[in-house]
C-alpha positions, -999 to +999 in steps of 0.1 A: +155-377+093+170-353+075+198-325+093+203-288+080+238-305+072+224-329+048+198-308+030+228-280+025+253-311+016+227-319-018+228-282-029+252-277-058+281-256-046+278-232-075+244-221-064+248-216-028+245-181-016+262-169+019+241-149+038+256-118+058+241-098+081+263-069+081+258-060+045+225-036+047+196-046+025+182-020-002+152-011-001+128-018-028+104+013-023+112+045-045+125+072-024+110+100-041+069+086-042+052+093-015+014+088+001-008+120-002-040+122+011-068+127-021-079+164-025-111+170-012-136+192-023-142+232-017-178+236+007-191+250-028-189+225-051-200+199-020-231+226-017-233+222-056-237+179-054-260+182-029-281+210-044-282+187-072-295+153-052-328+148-073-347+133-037-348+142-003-331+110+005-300+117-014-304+150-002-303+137+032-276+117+027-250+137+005-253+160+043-248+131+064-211+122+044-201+158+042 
């Protein structure tokens, strides 16, 4: 069975990294982006789409999304 001991033991010195926990990690997000909702549409040009609907199905369902 192999111990943490060992498996660190086999890693070249050179190429061993210490970990610290008091050194803050950067974060990888941009600080300036941020979510915004999608722009919806003025009443009008929803009235427009669904004046538009070439059946009274679409019609029908154009008013049920809105």
């Amino acid at each position: 069975m192999i111990t943490a001991q060992d498996a660190t033991a086999r890693v070249p010195t050179r190429l061993r990294v210490e970990l610290d926990s008091r050194v803050q990690a950067r974060s990888v997000r941009s600080a300036q982006k941020h979510w915004r909702p999608p722009e919806g549409l003025f009443p009008a040009e929803v009235q427009a789409i669904i004046a538009a609907a070439t059946c009274e199905r679409d019609h029908l369902l154009l008013r049920v999304l809105w």
